[in-house]
C-alpha positions in Angstrom: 99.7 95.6 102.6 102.4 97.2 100.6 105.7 97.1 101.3 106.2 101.2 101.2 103.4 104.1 101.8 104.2 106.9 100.5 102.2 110.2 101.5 101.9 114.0 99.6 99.8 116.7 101.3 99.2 119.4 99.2 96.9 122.3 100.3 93.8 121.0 99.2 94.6 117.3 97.9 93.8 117.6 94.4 96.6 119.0 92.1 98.8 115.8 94.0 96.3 113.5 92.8 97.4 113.0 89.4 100.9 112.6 90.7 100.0 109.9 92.4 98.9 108.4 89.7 102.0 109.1 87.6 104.0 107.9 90.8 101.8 104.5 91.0 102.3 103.6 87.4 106.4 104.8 87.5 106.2 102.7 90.8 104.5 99.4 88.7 107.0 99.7 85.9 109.8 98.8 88.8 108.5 96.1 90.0 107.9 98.5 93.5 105.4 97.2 95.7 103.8 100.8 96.9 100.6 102.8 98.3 100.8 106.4 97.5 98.4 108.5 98.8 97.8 112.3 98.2 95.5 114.3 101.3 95.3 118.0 101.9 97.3 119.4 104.5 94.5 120.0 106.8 93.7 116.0 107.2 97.3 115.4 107.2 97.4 114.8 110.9 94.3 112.1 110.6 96.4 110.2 107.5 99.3 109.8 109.5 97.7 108.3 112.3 95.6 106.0 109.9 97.9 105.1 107.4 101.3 105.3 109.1 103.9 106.4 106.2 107.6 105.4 105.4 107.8 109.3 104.0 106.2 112.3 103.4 106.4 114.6 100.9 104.9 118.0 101.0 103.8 119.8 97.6 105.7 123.1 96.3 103.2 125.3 97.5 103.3 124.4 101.4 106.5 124.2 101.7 106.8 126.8 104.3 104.8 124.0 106.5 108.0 121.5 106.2 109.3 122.7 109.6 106.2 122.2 111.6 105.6 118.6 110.2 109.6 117.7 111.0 108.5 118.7 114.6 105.6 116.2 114.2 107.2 113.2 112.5 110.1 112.7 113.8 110.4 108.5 112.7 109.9 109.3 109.4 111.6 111.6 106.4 110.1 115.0 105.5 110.5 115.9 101.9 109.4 118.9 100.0 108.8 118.0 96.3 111.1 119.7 93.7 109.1 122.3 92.3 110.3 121.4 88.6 109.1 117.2 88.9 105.6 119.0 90.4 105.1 121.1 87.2 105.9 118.9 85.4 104.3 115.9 87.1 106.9 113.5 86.9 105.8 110.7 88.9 108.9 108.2 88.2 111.4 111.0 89.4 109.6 111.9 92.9 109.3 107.9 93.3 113.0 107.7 92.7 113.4 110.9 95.2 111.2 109.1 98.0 112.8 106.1 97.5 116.7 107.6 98.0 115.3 109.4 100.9 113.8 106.2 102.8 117.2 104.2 101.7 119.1 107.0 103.7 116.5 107.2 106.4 117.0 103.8 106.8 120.6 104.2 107.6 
């Protein structure tokens, strides 16, 4: 099992799927023992349960759903993803982002 899961919902689980595999391959270059996962935000509810995340990051374009899932999760940190890393897809800067969050979750 890996030591961190990490978990994006987008709204239908594809445009996050290449950013997780940015993500994996920024999270291999560090040494960072990791399962990230992407799922659309209508199975998020069924991922949680089953894969029980450290964080979750919403994409850009739901981020109007970030109150609702703070309601839900309350053990772990919500995140939206900067909108610029998303464009861009820059999978070793969310990683980092996730990362600081779960350090200060952790607090």
């Amino acid at each position: 099992m890996a030591e961190k899961t990490i978990m994006l919902v987008c709204s239908a689980g594809m445009s996050t799927s290449l950013l997780v595999s940015k993500m994996q391959k920024a999270a291999e270059a560090d040494g960072i023992d990791a399962d990230i996962f992407a799922t659309a935000a209508s199975d998020a509810d069924n991922k949680l349960k089953e894969k029980n995340p450290d964080i979750l990051m919403l994409g850009p374009q739901i981020r109007y759903m970030l109150s609702d899932f703070q309601k839900k999760v309350t053990d772990i940190p919500v995140e939206v993803i900067n909108m610029q890393d998303y464009g861009m897809m820059n999978g070793e800067k969310v990683l980092k982002e996730a990362e600081a969050s779960m350090a200060k979750a952790a607090k």
